[in-house]
N, C-alpha and C positions, 0 to 999 in steps of 0.2 A: 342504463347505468353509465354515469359518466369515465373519464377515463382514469382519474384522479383518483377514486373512490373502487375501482378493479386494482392498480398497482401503489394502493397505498404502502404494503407492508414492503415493495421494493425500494418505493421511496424513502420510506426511514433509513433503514438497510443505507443504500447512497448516503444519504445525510451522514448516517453515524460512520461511515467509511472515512467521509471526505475530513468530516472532526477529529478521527486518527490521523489521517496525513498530516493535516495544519497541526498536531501538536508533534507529530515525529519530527519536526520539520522546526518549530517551534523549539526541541529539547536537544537539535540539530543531533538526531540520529540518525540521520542520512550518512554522516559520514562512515558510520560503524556499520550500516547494513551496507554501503559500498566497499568499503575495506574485507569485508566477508566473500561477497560474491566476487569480487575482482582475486581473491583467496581462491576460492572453491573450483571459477571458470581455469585459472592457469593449472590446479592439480589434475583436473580433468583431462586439460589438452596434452599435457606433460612439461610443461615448459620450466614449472615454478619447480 
């Protein structure tokens, strides 16, 4: 059995990942989930 045809359904999976990034990225919510976690990490350490 080729290798191709054992990790087909991972390969989707990746594909349809990678088509989430290009549109998060795409609807530039990058900035909002950086604004979050740059939020989140300072309540944690205490700083914010």
């Amino acid at each position: 059995m080729s290798f191709f045809k054992r990790n087909r359904a991972s390969f989707i999976l990746l594909f349809i990942a990678i088509i989430f990034i290009f549109l998060g990225v795409w609807r530039e919510e990058f900035e909002v989930v950086f604004k979050k976690a740059v939020n989140i990490c300072l309540e944690c350490i205490g700083l914010g």
